[in-house]
C-alpha positions as a Python dict, from the first residue, in 0.01 Angstrom:
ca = {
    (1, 'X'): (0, 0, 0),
    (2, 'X'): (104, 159, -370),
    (3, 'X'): (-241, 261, -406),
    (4, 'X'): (-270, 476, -106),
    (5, 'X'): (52, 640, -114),
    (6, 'X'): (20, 716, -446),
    (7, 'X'): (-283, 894, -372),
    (8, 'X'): (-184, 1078, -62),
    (9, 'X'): (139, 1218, -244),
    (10, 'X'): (-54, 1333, -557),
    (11, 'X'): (-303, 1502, -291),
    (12, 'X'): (-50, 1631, -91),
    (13, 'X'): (138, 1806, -381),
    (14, 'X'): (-190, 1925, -491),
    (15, 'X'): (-174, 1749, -823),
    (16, 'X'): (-491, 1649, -993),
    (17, 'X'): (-539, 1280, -1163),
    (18, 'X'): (-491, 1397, -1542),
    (19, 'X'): (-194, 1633, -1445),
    (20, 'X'): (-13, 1325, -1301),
    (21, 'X'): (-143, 1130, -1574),
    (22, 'X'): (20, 1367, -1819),
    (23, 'X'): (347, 1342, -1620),
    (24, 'X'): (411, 992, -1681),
    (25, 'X'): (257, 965, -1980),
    (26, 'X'): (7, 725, -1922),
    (27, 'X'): (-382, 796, -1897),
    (28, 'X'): (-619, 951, -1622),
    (29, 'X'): (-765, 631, -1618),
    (30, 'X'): (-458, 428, -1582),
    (31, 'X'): (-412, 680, -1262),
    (32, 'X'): (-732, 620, -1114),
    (33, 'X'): (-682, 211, -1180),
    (34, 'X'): (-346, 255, -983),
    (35, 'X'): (-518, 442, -694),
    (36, 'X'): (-842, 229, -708),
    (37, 'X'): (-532, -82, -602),
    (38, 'X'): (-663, -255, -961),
    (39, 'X'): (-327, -166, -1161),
    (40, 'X'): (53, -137, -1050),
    (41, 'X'): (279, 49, -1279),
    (42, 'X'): (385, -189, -1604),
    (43, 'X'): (718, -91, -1613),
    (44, 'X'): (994, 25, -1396),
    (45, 'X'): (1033, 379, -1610),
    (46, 'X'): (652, 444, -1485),
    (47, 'X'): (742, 366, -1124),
    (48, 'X'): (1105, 587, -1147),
    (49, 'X'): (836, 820, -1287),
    (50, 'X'): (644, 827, -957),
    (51, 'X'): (920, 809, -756),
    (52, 'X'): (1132, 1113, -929),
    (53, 'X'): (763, 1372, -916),
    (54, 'X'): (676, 1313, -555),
    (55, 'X'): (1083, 1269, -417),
    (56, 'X'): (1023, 966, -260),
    (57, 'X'): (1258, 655, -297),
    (58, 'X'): (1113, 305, -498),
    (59, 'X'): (1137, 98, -135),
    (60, 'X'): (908, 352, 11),
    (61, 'X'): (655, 407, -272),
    (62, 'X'): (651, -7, -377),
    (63, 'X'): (624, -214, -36),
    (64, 'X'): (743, -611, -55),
    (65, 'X'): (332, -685, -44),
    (66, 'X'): (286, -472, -309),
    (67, 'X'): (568, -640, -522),
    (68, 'X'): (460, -928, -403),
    (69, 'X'): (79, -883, -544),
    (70, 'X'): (239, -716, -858),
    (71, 'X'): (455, -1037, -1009),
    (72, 'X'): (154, -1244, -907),
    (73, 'X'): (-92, -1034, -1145),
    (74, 'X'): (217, -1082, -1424),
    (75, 'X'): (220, -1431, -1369),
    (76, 'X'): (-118, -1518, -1310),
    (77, 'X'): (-350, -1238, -1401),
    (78, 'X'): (-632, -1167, -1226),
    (79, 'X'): (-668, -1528, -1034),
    (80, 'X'): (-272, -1501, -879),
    (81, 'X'): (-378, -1122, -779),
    (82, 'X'): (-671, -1253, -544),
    (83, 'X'): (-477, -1558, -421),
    (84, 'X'): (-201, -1327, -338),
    (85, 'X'): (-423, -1087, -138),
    (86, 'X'): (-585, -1381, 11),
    (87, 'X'): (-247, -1493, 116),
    (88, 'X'): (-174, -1190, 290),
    (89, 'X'): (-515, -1149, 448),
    (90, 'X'): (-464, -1512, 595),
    (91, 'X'): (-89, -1462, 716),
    (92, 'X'): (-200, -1092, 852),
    (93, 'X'): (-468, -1250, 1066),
    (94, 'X'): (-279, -1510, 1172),
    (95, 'X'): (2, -1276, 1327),
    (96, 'X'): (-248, -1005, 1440),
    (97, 'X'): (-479, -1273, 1611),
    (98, 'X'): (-255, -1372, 1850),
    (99, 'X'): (-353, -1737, 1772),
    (100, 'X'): (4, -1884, 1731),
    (101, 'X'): (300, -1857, 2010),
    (102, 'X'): (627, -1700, 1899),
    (103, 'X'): (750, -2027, 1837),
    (104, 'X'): (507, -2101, 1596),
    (105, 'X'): (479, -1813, 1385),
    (106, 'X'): (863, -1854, 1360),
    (107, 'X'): (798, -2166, 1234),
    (108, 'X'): (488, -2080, 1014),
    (109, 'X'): (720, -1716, 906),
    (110, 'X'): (1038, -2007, 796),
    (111, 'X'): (787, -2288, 645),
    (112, 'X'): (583, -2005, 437),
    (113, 'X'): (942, -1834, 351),
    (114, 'X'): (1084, -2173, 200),
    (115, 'X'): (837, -2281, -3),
    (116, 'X'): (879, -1878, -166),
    (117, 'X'): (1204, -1991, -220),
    (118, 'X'): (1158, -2332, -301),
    (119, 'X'): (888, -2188, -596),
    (120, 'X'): (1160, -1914, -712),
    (121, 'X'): (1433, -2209, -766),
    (122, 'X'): (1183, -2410, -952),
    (123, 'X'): (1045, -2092, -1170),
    (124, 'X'): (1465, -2064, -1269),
    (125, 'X'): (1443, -2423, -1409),
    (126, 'X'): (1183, -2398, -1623),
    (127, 'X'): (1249, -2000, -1706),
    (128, 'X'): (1388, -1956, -2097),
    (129, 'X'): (1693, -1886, -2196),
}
């Protein structure tokens, strides 16, 4: 997760909290919500920021859960941010439990995958322009 790599590559370059802080111009506090997994980066320039300090590329430092979790909390605040861990707690056991066949989760991976899409094509409709 963001959270965690952000903190291993700050300790790893043996950067403290308010020096990175003062490298992206945000505050220590905003640093410590990002690595407490309360806060993503507002804006792209923050996470080009990260990226750029610690070498790393965006894929690597921003996973598709963390994304996921990210335009969530934009869209929904806090409530969207705890359905979408939920959601990935739920799926996550479902896979790692061993519960469903291959067959199934296929089917569960397709029917969970169309509704994102389904949601995204319906979002466009109603999006301004």
């Amino acid at each position: 997760m963001f959270s965690e790599k952000l903190k291993q590559l700050r300790k790893s370059a043996k950067m403290s909290q308010p020096e990175l802080a003062k490298a992206l111009g945000v505050t220590t506090r905003t640093v410590q919500y990002y690595e407490a997994g309360e806060r993503y980066p507002q804006t792209a320039q923050i996470t080009n920021k990260i990226c750029e300090i610690f070498q790393v590329s965006n894929t690597y430092l921003m996973s598709e859960q963390d994304e996921f979790i990210k335009e969530a909390t934009e869209k929904y605040g806090t409530n969207g941010k705890n359905k979408a861990n939920a959601i990935i707690a739920e799926t996550s056991g479902l896979f790692a439990g061993g519960e469903l066949d291959e067959e199934d989760r296929d089917l569960f991976f397709k029917a969970i995958t169309d509704i994102y899409f389904q949601s995204k094509e319906r979002a466009k409709k109603y999006a301004s322009k």
